[in-house]
C-alpha positions as CSV (number, residue, x, y, z in Angstrom):
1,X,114.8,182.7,76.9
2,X,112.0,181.2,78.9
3,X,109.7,179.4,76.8
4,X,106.7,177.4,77.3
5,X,105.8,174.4,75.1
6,X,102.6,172.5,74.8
7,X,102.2,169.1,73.3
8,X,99.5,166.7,72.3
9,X,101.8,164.2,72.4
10,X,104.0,162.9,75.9
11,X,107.5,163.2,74.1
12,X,109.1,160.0,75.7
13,X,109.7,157.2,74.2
14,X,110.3,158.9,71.2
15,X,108.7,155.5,69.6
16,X,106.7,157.3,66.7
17,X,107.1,159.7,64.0
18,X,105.3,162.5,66.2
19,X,106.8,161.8,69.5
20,X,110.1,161.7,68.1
21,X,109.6,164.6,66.7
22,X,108.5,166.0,70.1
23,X,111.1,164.5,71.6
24,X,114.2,165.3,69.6
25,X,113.2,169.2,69.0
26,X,112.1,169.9,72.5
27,X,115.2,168.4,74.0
28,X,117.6,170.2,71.9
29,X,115.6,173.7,72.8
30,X,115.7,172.4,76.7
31,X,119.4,172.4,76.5
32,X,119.6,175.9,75.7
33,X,117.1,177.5,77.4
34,X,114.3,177.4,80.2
35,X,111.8,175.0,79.1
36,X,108.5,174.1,80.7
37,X,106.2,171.6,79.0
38,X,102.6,170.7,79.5
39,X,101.1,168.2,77.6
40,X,98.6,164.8,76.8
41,X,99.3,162.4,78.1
42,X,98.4,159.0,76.0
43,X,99.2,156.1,78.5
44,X,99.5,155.7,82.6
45,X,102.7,154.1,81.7
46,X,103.7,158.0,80.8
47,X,104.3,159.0,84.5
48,X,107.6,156.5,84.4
49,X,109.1,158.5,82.0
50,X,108.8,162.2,83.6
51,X,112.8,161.9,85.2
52,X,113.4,161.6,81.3
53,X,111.8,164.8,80.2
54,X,112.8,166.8,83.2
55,X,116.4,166.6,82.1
56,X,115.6,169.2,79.7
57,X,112.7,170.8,81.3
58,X,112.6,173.1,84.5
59,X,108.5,171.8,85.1
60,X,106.5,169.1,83.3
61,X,102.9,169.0,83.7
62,X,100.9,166.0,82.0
63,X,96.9,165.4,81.3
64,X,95.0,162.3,80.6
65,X,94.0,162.9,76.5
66,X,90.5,162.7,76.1
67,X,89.1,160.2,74.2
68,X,87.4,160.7,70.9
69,X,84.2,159.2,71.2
70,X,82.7,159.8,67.4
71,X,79.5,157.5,68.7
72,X,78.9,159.8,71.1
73,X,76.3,162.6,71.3
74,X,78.9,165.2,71.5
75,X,80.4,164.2,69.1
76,X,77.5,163.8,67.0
77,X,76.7,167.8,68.0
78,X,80.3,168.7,66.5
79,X,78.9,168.6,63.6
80,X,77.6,171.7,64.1
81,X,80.3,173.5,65.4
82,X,83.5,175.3,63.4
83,X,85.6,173.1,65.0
84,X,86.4,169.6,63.9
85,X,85.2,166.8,66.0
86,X,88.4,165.3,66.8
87,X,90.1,168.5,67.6
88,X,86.7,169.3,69.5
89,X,86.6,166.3,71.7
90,X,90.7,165.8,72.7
91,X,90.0,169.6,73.7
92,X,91.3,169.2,77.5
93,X,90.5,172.3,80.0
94,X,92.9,171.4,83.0
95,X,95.7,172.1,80.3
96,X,93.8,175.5,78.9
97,X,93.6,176.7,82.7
98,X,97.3,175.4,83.5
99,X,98.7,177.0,80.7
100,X,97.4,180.4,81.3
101,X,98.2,180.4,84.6
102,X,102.0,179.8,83.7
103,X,101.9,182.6,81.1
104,X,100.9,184.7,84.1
105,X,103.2,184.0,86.6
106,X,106.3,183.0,84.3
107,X,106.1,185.9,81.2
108,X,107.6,183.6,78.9
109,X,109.5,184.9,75.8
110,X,107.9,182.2,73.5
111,X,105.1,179.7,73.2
112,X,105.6,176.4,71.5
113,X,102.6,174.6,70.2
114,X,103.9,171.2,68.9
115,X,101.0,169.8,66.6
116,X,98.1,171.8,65.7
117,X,96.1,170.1,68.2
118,X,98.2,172.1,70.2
119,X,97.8,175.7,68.8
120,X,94.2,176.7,70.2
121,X,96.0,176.4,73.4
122,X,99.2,178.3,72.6
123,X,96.9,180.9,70.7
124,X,94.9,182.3,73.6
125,X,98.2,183.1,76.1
126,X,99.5,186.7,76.3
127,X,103.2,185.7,74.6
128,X,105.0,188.3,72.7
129,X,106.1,184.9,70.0
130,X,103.9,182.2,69.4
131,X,105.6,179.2,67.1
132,X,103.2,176.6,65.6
133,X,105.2,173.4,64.6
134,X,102.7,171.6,62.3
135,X,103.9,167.8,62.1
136,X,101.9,167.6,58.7
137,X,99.3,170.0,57.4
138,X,96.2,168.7,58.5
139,X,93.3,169.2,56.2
140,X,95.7,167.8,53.5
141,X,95.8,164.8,55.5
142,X,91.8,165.1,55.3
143,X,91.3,165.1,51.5
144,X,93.7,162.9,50.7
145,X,91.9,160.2,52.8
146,X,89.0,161.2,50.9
147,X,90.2,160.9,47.9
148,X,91.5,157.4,48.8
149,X,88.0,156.1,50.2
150,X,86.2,154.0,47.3
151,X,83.0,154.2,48.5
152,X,81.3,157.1,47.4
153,X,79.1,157.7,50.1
154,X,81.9,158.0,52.6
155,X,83.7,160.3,50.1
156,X,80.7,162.5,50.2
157,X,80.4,162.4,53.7
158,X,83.9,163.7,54.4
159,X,83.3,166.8,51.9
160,X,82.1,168.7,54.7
161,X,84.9,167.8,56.9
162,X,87.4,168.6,54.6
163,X,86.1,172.3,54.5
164,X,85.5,172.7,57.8
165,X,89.6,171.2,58.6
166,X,90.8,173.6,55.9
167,X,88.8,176.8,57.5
168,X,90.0,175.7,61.4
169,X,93.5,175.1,60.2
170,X,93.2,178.6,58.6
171,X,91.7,180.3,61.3
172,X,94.1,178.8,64.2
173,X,97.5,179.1,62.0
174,X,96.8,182.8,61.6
175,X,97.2,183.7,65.4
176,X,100.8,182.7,65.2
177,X,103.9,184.6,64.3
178,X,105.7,181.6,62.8
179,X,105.0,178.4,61.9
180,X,107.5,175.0,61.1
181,X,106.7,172.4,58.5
182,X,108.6,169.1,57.8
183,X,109.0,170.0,54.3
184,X,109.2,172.0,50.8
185,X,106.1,170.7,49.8
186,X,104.4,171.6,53.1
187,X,105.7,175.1,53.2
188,X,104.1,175.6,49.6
189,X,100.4,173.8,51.3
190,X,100.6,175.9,54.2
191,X,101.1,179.1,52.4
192,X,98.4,178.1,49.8
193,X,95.6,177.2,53.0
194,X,97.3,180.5,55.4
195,X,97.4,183.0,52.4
196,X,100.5,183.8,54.3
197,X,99.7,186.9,56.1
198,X,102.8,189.1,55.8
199,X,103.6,188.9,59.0
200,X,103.6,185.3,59.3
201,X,106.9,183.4,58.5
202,X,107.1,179.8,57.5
203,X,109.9,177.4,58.4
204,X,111.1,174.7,56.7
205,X,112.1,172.1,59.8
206,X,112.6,168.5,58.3
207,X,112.1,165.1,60.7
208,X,115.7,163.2,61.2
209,X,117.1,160.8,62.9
210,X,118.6,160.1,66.6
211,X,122.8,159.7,65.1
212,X,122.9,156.7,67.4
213,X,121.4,155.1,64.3
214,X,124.2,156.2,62.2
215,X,126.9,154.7,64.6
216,X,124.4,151.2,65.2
217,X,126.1,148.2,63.8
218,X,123.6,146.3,62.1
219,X,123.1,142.3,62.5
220,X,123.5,140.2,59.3
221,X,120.7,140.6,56.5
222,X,117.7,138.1,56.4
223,X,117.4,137.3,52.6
224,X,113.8,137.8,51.9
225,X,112.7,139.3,54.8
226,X,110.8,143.1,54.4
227,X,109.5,144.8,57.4
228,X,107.3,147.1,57.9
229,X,107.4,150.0,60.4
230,X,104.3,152.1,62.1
231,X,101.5,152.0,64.4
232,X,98.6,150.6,62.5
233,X,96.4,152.1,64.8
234,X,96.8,154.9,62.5
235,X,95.0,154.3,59.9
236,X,97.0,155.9,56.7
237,X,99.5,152.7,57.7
238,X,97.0,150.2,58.4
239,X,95.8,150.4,54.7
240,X,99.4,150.4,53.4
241,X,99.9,147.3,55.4
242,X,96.7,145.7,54.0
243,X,98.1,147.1,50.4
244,X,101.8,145.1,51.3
245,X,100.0,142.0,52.6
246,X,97.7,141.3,50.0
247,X,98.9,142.9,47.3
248,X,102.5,143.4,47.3
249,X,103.7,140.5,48.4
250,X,102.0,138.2,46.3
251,X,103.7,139.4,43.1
252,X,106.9,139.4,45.0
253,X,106.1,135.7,45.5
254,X,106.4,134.6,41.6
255,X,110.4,135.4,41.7
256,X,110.5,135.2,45.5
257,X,108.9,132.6,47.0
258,X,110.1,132.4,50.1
259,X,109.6,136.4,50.8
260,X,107.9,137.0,54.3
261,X,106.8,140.5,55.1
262,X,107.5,141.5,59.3
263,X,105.0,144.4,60.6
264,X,105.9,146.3,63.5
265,X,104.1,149.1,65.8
266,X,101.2,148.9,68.1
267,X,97.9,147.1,66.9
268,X,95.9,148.0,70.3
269,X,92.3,147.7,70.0
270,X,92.9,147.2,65.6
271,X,91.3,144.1,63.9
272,X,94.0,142.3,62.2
273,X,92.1,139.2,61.5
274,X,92.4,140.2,57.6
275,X,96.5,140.2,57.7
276,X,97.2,138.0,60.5
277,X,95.9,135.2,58.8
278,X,98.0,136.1,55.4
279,X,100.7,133.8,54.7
280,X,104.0,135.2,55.6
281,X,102.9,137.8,57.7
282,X,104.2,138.1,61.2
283,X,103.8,140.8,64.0
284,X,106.0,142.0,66.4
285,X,103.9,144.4,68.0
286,X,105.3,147.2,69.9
287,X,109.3,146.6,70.3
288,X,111.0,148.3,72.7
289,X,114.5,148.7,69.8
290,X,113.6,148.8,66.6
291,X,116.4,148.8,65.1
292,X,117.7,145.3,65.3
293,X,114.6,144.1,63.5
294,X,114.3,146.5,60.5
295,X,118.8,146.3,59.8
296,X,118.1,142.9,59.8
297,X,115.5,143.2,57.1
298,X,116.7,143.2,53.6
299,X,114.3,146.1,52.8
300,X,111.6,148.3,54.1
301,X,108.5,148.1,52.0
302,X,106.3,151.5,52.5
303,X,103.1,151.2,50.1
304,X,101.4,154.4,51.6
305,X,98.8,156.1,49.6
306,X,97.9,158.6,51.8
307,X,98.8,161.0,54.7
308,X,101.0,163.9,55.6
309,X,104.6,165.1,57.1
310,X,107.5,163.2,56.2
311,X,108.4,159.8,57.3
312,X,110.7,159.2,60.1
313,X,110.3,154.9,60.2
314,X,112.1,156.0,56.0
315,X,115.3,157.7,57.6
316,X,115.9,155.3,60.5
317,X,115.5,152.4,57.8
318,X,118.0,154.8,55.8
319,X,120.7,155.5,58.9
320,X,120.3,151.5,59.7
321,X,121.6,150.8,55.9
322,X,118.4,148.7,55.0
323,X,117.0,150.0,51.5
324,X,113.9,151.7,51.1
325,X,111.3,151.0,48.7
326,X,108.1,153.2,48.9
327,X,105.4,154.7,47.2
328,X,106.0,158.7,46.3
329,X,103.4,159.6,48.6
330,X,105.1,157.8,51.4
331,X,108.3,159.5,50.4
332,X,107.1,163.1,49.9
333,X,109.2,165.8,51.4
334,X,112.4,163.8,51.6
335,X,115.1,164.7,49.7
336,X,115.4,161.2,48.4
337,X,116.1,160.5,44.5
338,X,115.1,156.8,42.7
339,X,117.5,154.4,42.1
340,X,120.1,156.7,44.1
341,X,119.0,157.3,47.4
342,X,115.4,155.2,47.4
343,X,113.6,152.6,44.5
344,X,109.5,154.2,44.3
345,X,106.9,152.8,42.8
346,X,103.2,154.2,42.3
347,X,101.3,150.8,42.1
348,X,101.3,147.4,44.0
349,X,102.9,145.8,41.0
350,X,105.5,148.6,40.7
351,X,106.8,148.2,44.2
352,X,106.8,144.2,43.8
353,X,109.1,145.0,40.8
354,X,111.4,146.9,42.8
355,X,111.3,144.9,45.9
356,X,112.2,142.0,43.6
357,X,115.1,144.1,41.8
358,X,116.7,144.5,45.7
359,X,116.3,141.2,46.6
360,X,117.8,139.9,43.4
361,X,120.8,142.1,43.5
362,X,123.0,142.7,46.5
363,X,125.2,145.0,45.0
364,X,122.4,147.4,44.2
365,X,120.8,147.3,47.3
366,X,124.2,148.2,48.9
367,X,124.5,151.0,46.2
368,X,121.2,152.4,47.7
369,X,122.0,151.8,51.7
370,X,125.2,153.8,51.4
371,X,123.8,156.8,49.3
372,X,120.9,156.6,51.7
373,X,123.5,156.6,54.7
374,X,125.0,159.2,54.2
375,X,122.1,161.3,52.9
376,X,121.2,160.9,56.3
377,X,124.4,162.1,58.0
378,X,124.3,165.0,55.9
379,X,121.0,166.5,56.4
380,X,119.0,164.5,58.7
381,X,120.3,164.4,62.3
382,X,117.9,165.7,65.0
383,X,120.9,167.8,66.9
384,X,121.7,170.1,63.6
385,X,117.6,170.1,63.0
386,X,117.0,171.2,67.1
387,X,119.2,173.4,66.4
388,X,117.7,175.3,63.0
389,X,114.0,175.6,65.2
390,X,116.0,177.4,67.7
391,X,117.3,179.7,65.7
392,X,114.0,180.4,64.5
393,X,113.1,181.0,68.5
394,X,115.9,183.3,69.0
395,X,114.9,185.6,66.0
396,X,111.6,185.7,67.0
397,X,113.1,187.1,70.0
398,X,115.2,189.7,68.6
399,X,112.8,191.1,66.5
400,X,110.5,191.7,69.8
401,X,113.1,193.2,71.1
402,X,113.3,195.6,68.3
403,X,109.7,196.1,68.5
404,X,109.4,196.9,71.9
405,X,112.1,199.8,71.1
406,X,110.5,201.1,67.8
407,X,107.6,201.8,70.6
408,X,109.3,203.2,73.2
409,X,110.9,205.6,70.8
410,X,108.0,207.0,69.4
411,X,106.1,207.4,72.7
C-alpha cells in the first residue's frame, strides 16, 4: 500500500504521550509499507532528527506550527467562526497545499490523520480510505476542563466552546471511513459525539510501551522518593502537579517525613514560582532517558483530574516496575485493576493514603510492580499495537478493492 500520513506532531523523540504515539504507530506501518509523512514541526531542533524518520518513511516534509496567539485579533474573530480557535490558528496552508499535491501525483491507497488537528487536512484529499487516529476525544477533553475550573465565570465562558469543539469534532470525524481510539471508553464517547454513521468503523488502538522498557534493568529504589512524569506545559498536568505538591504530599508527610516528590517534562515559558518554592520539590526538566529517574523512584504519583486518551508516562512507570498510584481519571482506559495491577484514589487524601501504604510496605509494592509488568508485556507493547492499526489499513484496503469491483460489475 502507499499511504500518506499527516501529523501535528514531529514524531521523533518519541518524548511525550502523543509523539510516542506518532512515533511507535507510524514506524511499525513504515516497515510494511510505503510511507510518506508531512507534518508540524514544534522545534528547529526537529530538522536533526529527519535521518530518524526517514528509516521508515520514503519522503518527510516538515512545517513550522503556528503559534496560537489567543491575545490576538484573529484569534479574538474565531469566535465567530465554526471552528475552534486553537484548531483555527495552528491551521498551516503550506501543509494543505503539500498534501494535495502528493495525493495528486502519488494516488495513495490510504490517508493517515494522526490527531484530529490533523483530519481537516486528511479530509479534503481525493483517497479512496481516510483513517482518523484520535489521541483522546477532544471536546471531552473540553468539558472536563470546565467542569474542573472553580470560577464560575470561566466555566460560563467555556460553555460555548465546549459546543462548538463537540459540533467540529462531529463534523470533521464524519468525513472519515475509520477512526482509532486509545480506549473502551473512548470508542463508547466517540460513537455517542459521531452517532456512528454506518459506514464509519471505530477501532479500539490502545498507547503502549517501547519493550526496551520491559528488558531495562532498573537502578536500586530511592525510599521516599515519587516522581512525577509530563510536560507541565500542558496544562491538565500542571494542575495535577500543583494537586501533588501542595496537597498530596503534605499528608504523605505525617507518616513520611522525609518523602520528596521529583517532577519531570518541559516547563518552557510555565510559571513554577508556586511549586518550585515547595519543600521537597525538585525539577528535572526535560531528560533526555527517563527511565533511570522514574525506576529509581519508589512510586509514580499521578493526581490528574482531568483530560483525555490514556496515559503512556502510567505504562512506562509500569514496564520500569515502579508502582503506580493515580487518580481514576488519570487511569481511565487502562486495563488496570486496584490493589492488583495499580492503588487509585479519587481525592488528595486518598492518594496520600495509598502512597503511604507503598512506601510502608515493600512487599506490596513488589506485588503491584510485577502484576503491573507483566500486564504490560501482555497487552501493551507498541510492535503488537502497530501492528493491530495496520490491519485496520489493510481492510480498509480490501474492502475498496471489493467496491471498485461491485462497480465495475454493474456498469
Amino acid at each position: 500500500m502507499k499511504i500518506l500520513a499527516i501529523s501535528t506532531w514531529f514524531p521523533f523523540p518519541p518524548d511525550n504521550g502523543a509523539k510516542a504515539r506518532a512515533y511507535y504507530l507510524l514506524s511499525g506501518i513504515g516497515a510494511v509499507h510505503a510511507l510518506d509523512l508531512l507534518a508540524l514541526s514544534q522545534s528547529e531542533r526537529d530538522a536533526e532528527y529527519l535521518d530518524e524518520v526517514r528509516r521508515f518513511c520514503r519522503r518527510v516534509a516538515t512545517f513550522p506550527e503556528p503559534r496560537f496567539r489567543p491575545e490576538s485579533v484573529r484569534s479574538w474573530l474565531g469566535f465567530f467562526s465554526p471552528v475552534p480557535r486553537y484548531f483555527r490558528d495552528h491551521h498551516c496552508s503550506a501543509l494543505e497545499m503539500l498534501s494535495a499535491r502528493w495525493a495528486r501525483e502519488e494516488h495513495y491507497d490510504a490517508v493517515l490523520a494522526v490527531t484530529l488537528g490533523a483530519a481537516p487536512y486528511a479530509a479534503k484529499l481525493d483517497v479512496p480510505f481516510k483513517l482518523l487516529d484520535e489521541h483522546n476525544v477532544e471536546c471531552e477533553v473540553i468539558r472536563r476542563q470546565r467542569l474542573n475550573e472553580r470560577s464560575r465565570l470561566r466555566r460560563a465562558r467555556y460553555a460555548p466552546t465546549c459546543i462548538k469543539a463537540a459540533r467540529f469534532e462531529r463534523a470533521v470525524a464524519s468525513k472519515f471511513d475509520a477512526i482509532a481510539v486509545v480506549s473502551e471508553h473512548e470508542r463508547q464517547l466517540m460513537e455517542r459525539l459521531s452517532k456512528k454513521p454506518s459506514n464509519m468503523e471505530i477501532h479500539v488502538i490502545p498507547n503502549g510501551v517501547d519493550p526496551g522498557f520491559l528488558e531495562y534493568v532498573p537502578p536500586s529504589k530511592q525510599r521516599g522518593l515519587l516522581v512525577f512524569t509530563g510536560a507541565l506545559t500542558y496544562r491538565p498536568n500542571y494542575d495535577a502537579a500543583v494537586c501533588l505538591c501542595h496537597e498530596v504530599l503534605p499528608l504523605v508527610w505525617s507518616e513520611w517525613p522525609r518523602a520528596r516528590v521529583r517532577i519531570t517534562g518541559s516547563i518552557d515559558s510555565v510559571d513554577v514560582s508556586d511549586l518550585s518554592g515547595a519543600p521537597g520539590v525538585a525539577f528535572t526538566g526535560y531528560v533526555d532517558d527517563i527511565r533511570p529517574v522514574v525506576a529509581s523512584a519508589s512510586a509514580l504519583v499521578v493526581p490528574l483530574q482531568y483530560g483525555g486518551g490514556t496515559r503512556v508516562k502510567i505504562l512506562e512507570a509500569m514496564a520500569l516496575g515502579t508502582p503506580v498510584i493515580s487518580t481514576p481519571i488519570g487511569a481511565e482506559g487502562l486495563d488496570v485493576e486496584h490493589g492488583v495491577t495499580i492503588l487509585l484514589g479519587d481525592t488528595p487524601m486518598e492518594l496520600a493514603e495509598q502512597t503511604s501504604r507503598v512506601l510502608a510496605d515493600p512487599n506490596l509494592a513488589g506485588r503491584i510492580s510485577r502484576n503491573a509488568r507483566e500486564l504490560v508485556r501482555e497487552r501493551y507493547q507498541w510492535p503488537a499495537i502497530a501492528a493491530k492499526l495496520e490491519r485496520v489499513l489493510a481492510a480498509g484496503q480490501d474492502k475498496e478493492a471489493v467496491r471498485k469491483c461491485a462497480c465495475a460489475k454493474a456498469a
